[in-house]
N, C-alpha and C positions, 0 to 999 in steps of 0.2 A: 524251199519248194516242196510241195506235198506230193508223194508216191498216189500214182491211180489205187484206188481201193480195188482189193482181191475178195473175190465173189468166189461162192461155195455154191453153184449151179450145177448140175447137169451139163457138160460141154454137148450132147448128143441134142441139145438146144437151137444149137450153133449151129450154119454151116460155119468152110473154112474159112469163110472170110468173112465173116463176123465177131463181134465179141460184146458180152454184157457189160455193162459200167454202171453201177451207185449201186445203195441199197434196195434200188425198185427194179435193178435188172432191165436199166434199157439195152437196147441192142444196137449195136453202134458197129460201122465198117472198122475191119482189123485194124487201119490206119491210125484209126483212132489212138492206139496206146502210142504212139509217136509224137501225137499231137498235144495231147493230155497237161504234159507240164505247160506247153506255151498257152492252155487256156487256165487252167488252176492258177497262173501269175498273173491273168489279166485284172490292169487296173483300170476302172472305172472312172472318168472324168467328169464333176460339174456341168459342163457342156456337150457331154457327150448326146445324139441323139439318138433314139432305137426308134425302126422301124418293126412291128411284130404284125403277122398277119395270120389267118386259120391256115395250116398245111391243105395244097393246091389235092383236089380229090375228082374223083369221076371220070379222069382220061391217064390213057398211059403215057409217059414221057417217053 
């Protein structure tokens, strides 16, 4: 299993409930480093289907 990668950013980036992830510095909910191993082991299947759409914009949730 691979360790989330450690970023050399500015934390004053950040609020507290946030954290950057990759080399491009997304910004991802704190949650995130918890989650991290169970996505980095995801295997992909032949049959798998993806749904992908443009992120929903113009109104607040």
């Amino acid at each position: 299993m691979r360790d989330m990668p450690t970023l050399k950013v500015p934390m004053s980036l950040f609020t507290p409930d946030q954290v950057g992830v990759g080399p491009n510095c997304f910004i991802m909910p704190t949650p995130f480093k918890d989650w991290y191993p169970k996505y980095a082991s995801f295997s992909v299947r032949s049959d798998d289907v993806w749904v992908i759409t443009y992120p929903k914009t113009g109104e607040e949730c």
